[in-house]
N, C-alpha and C positions, 0 to 999 in steps of 0.2 A: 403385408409382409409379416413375417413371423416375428415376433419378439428376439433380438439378439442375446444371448448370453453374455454375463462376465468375460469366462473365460474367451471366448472369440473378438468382443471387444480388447479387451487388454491389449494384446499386440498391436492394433490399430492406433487406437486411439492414443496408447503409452508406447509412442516406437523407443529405441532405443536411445538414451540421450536426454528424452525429456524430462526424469527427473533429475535429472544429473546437470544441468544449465546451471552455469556459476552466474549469473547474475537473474538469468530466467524466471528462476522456480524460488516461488518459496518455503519454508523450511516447515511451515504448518503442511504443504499442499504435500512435499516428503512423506512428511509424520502420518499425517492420517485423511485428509483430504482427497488425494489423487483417491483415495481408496471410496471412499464415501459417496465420490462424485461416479465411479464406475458403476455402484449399484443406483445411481439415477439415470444415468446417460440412456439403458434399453428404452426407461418410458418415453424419451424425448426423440430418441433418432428416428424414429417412423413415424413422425407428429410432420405438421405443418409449420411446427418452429422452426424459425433459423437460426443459427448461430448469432448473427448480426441482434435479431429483436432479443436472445436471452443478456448479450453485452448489453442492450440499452438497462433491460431488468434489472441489471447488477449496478448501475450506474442510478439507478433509483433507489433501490435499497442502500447503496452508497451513504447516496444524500441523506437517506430520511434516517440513516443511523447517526448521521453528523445532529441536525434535527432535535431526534430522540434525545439530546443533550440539554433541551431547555427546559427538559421535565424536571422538575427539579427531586433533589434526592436519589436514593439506590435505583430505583425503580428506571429513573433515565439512564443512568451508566450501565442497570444491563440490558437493558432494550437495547443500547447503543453496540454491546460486546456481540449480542444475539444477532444481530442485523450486519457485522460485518463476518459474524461467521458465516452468513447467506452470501451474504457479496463477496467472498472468497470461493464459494461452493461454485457459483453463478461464473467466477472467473476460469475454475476448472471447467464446465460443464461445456462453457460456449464453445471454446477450443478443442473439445474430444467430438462435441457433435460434427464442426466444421471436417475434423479431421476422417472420421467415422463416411460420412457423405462425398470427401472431396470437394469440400466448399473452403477451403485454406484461399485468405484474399489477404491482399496490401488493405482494402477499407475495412475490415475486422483487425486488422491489426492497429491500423490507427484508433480505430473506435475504442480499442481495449486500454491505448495507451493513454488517451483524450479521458478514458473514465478514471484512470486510476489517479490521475491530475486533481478530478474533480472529487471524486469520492474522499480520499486524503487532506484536501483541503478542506471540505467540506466538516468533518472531523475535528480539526484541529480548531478550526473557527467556530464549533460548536461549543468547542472544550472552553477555549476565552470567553464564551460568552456565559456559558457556564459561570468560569469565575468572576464574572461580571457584576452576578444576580440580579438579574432582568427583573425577576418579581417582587426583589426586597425581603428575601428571605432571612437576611444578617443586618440589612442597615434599610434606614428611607431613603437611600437612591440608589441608581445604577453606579459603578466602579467601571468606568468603560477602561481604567488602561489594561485590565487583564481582557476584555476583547481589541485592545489592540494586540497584544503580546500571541492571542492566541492566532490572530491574523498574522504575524511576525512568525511564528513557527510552520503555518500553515504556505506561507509564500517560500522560507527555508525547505521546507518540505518539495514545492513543484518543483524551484531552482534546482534543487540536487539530483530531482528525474530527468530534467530540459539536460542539463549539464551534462551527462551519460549519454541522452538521446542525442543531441545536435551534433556530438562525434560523429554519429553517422552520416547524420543531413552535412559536416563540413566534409566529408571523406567523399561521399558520393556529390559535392557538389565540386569536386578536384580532381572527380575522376579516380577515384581510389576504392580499394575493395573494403569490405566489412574490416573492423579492427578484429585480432587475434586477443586471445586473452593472454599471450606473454607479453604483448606491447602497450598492456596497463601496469605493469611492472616500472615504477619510477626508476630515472637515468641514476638518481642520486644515491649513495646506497645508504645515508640517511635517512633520507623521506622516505626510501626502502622497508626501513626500519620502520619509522614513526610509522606509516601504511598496516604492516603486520600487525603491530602493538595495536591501533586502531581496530583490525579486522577482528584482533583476537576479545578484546573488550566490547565490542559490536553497540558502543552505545547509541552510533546512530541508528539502530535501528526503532529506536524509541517512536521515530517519527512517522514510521510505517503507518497503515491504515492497522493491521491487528493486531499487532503490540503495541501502538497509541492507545488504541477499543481497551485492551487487557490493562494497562497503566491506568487506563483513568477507573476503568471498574473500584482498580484495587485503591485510590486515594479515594474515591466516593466509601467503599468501606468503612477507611479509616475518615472520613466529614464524618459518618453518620455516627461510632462510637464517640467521639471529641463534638459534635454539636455543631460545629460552624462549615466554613468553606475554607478553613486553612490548607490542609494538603492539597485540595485543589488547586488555588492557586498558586502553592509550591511546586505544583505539576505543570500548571502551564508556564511558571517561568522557568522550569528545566528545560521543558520542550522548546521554549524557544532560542533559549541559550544552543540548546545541540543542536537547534535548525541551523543558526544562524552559523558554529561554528563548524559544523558540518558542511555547509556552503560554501565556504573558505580553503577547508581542509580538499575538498571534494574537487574546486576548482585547481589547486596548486599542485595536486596531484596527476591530475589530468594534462595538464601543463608541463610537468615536468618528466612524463612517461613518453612512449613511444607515440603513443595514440595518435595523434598528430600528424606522423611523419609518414 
């Protein structure tokens, strides 16, 4: 079959909506990714790949970005930046082929959601271990509380996707339709408040998979001017502070919205 074009893709594969999902899409895939992944999709959609093997891809690259964290110095934070800009390309890509072929299933979508779990955590548990120094690069032993703490951000991390997803899993286990997104609007109209204030400071977003990648990039910069692993491990005890309070905020909101009912 002939090679598809951009332009004939596009409509397909970007109907309308999918960059516009409020909790869907993210804000790099916006920016410049949807866009990057349409000039990859022609070589892939008349291949023998499926959507499903390019998800598992991306769930590899995931990990080995998390990984790439024990190298020590610049050189691991950006192998590690590098590798989740694949695993976000990898997360466009599966979904525009599925879509492009009519291969949209319930098991690629769990498969996408089961990676982003693991890649993310993967991540964060690299970062602790990082500020760990497994090799003794700052002292003669390991510091394991900063790979607890990075474990502690990285479990804040899944908690806050589980907490979103299982809306569903309790709605359709009640017999109820998909949540609307006016009925994540808190009862309270304080927590209304605090909610916006949150949204508008967006600092959970710290704990993503690629603005985790980007954050730690930029405190390995600053290790490697200053000579130690200080910023680092002022980075993973951010990150797990926002995990942890992000888990809290995440759940009392959900709680206290429609979502629920």
């Amino acid at each position: 079959m002939p090679r598809p074009s951009v332009a004939e893709l596009r409509p397909v594969v970007h109907p309308e909506g999918v960059k516009d999902r409020r909790s869907g899409e993210h804000w790099a895939g916006r920016l410049y990714m949807r866009e990057l992944s349409l000039h990859i999709d022609p070589y892939l959609v008349n291949t023998r790949v499926t959507p499903n093997q390019l998800t598992y891809l991306m769930v590899v690259v995931g990990v080995l970005g998390g990984a790439a964290l024990l190298i020590p110095g610049l050189s691991g934070a950006v192998l590690a930046a590098v590798l989740f800009q694949v695993y976000l390309l990898l997360d466009c890509v599966d979904g525009e082929v599925a879509r492009w072929r009519g291969q949209t299933s319930i098991t690629g979508v769990y498969l996408d959601r089961i990676g982003h779990y693991l890649c993310e955590a993967a991540l964060l548990v690299g970062f602790g271990l990082r500020g760990a120094d497994l090799f003794h690069q700052q002292g003669a032993q390991t510091n394991w509380m900063w790979a607890f703490l990075g474990t502690v951000a990285a479990l804040g991390a899944i908690l806050i996707k589980a907490e979103t997803d299982l809306v569903d899993v309790a709605r359709t286990r009640s017999g109820l339709p998909a949540v609307k997104d006016e009925a994540s609007v808190p009862r309270s109209s304080g927590l209304a408040l605090a909610r916006r204030a949150a949204a508008a400071l967006k600092f959970h977003r710290l704990v993503g998979g690629i603005e985790a990648s980007l954050f730690i990039l930029a405190v390995a910069v600053l290790d490697m001017l200053q000579g130690d692993l200080y910023f680092t491990r002022l980075g993973i005890a951010v990150l797990a502070g926002i995990a942890v309070l992000q888990t809290l905020l995440h759940l009392v909101s959900i709680l206290a919205s429609s979502r629920l009912k």
